[in-house]
C-alpha positions, 0 to 999 in steps of 0.5 A: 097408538098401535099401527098396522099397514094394510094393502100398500102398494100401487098400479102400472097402467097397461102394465098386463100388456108388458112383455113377460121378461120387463114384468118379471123385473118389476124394477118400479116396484122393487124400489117402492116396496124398498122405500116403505120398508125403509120407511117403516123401519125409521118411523119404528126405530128412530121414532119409536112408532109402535107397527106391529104388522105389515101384509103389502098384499091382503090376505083376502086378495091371496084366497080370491086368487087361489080360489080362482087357481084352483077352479082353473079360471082364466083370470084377467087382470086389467088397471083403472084408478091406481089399481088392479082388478080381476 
């Protein structure tokens, strides 16, 4: 069986009410995104799990975000239920 992890990640609540200097050391996250590429790594290499691809953000996402960029829309982003909307 071939494995693909789409979209892994999670939400701070009022995380867009931080002060740029604490948001820019996303410590939380650092260590999150640290472990499941940790993990990945040992479910591929001490277990023999076939991944074959890995995208903690989706690529959808990335357009949306661009598209929005480039027509200079303010974009607001709120948390509700372990994710984050624009």
């Amino acid at each position: 069986m071939v494995f693909s992890v789409t979209e892994n990640g999670f939400a701070v609540k009022d995380e867009n009410s931080l002060p740029m200097k604490d948001a820019l050391f996303d410590h939380d996250r650092i260590q999150y995104f640290r472990g499941t590429t940790n993990a990945l790594l040992s479910a591929v290499v001490e277990d023999g799990v076939d991944i074959r691809a890995y995208f903690p953000w989706s690529m959808s996402l990335l357009i949306d975000v661009q598209v929005l960029i480039q027509r200079h829309v303010q974009v607001s982003w709120t948390t509700s239920s372990g994710r984050t909307d624009m």
